[in-house]
C-alpha positions as CSV (number, residue, x, y, z in Angstrom):
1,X,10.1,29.3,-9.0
2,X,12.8,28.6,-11.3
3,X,15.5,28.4,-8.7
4,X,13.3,25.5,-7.0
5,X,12.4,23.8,-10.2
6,X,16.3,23.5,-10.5
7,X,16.4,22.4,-7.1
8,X,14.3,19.9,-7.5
9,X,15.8,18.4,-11.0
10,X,19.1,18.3,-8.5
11,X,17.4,16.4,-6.1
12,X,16.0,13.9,-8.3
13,X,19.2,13.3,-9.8
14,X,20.6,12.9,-6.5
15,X,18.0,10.5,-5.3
16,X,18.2,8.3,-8.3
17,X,22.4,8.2,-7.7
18,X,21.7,7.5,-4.3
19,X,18.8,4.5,-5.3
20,X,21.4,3.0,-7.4
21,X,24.4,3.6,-5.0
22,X,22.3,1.5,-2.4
23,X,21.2,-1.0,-4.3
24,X,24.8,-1.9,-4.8
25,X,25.4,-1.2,-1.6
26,X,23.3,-3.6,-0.4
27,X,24.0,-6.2,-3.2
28,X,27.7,-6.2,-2.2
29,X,27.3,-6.2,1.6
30,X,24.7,-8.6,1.8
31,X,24.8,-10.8,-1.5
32,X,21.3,-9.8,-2.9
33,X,18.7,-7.9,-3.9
34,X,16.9,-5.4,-1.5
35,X,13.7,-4.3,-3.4
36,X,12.0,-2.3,-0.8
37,X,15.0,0.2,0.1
38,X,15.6,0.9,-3.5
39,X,12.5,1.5,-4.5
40,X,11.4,4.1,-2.1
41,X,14.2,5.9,-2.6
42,X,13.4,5.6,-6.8
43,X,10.0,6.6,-5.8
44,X,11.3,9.9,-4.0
45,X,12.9,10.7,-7.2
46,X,10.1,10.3,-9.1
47,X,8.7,12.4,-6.9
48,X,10.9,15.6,-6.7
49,X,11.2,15.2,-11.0
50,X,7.1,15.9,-10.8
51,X,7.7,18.8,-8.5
52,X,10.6,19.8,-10.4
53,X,8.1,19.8,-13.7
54,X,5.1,21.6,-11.8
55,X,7.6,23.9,-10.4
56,X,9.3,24.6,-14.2
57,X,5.6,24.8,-15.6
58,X,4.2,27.2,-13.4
59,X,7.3,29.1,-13.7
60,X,6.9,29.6,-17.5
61,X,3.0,30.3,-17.3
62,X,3.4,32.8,-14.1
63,X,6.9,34.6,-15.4
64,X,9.0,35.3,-12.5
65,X,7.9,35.7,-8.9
66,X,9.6,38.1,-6.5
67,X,11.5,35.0,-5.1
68,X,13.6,34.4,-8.0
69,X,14.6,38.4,-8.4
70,X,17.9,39.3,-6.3
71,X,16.6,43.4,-6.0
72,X,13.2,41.8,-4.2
73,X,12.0,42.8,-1.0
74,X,10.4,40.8,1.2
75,X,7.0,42.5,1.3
76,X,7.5,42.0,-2.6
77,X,5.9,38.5,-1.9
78,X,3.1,39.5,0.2
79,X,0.2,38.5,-0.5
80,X,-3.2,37.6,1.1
81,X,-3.2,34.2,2.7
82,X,-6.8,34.1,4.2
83,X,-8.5,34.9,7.7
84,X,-8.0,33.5,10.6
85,X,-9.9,34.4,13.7
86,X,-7.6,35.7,16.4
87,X,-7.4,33.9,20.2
88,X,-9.2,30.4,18.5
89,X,-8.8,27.8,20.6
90,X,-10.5,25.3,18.2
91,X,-7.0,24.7,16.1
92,X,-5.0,23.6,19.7
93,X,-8.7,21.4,20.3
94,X,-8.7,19.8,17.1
95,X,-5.2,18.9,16.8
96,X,-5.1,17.2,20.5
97,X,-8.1,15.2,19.4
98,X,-6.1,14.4,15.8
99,X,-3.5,13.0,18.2
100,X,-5.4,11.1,20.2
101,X,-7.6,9.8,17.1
102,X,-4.0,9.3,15.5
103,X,-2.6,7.5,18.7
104,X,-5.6,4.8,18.6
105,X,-3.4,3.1,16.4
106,X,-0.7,2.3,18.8
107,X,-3.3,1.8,22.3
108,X,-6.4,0.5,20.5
109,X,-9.5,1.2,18.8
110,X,-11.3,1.8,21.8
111,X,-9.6,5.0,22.0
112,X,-10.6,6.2,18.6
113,X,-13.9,6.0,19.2
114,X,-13.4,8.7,22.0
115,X,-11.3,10.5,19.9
116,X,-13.4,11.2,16.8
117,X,-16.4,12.5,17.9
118,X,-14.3,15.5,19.8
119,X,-12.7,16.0,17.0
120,X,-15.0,16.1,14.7
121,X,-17.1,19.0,17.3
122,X,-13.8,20.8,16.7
123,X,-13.9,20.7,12.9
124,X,-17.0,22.3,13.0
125,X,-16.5,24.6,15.6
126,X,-13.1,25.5,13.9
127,X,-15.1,26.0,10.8
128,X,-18.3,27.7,11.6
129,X,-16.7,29.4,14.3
130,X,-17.2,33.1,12.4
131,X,-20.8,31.8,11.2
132,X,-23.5,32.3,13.8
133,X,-26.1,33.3,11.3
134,X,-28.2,36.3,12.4
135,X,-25.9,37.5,15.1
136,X,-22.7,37.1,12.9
137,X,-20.7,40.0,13.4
């Protein structure tokens, strides 16, 4: 964690350089002020210096991780992520009815309204989809 908060305090110096550099950039080239450019890439600054600072923070609450020690093995930083129920098909469904929810946007609404009840049967099925009450296994 303390290599990646340093990371991240390099990035947001390098996105603040970068914010000014193309605000005079654009200044020069076009004779004004672009507000929307510079800021989002202020505002992406701002962001990696608050993931810099979490990163930094958790670093000195959690001491170091196997990530930031060179004699680390990779099964060093093993750890137990969660279970997932093998050969679900309810991810692939859910995500294809996302897309088509998603895509709505571009076509029209008409197709969201298609698109959100499937996917919503695919939330639940994704999430209950160990739960069958009395015949759980």
């Amino acid at each position: 964690m303390k290599f990646n908060g340093n990371l991240f305090y390099f990035l947001t110096a390098f996105y603040f350089i970068d914010a000014a550099g193309y605000a005079i950039w654009w200044y020069n080239s076009n004779g004004g002020y672009e507000p929307i450019g510079t800021a989002a890439i202020a505002m992406v600054g701002f962001m990696s210096l608050f993931l810099a600072f979490y990163l930094k923070n958790t670093h000195k609450r959690q001491g170091v991780v196997p990530e930031d020690r060179l004699d680390a093995n990779i099964e060093d930083g093993d750890s137990e992520i969660g279970y997932f129920a093998p050969w679900s098909w309810w991810p692939l469904f859910l995500g294809a009815f996302a897309a088509i929810c998603f895509a709505a946007l571009a076509i029209g609404w008409w197709l969201f309204f298609i698109g959100f009840p499937l996917a919503l049967v695919a939330l639940i099925g994704f999430v209950f989809e160990r739960s069958r009450g009395l015949n759980a296994h």
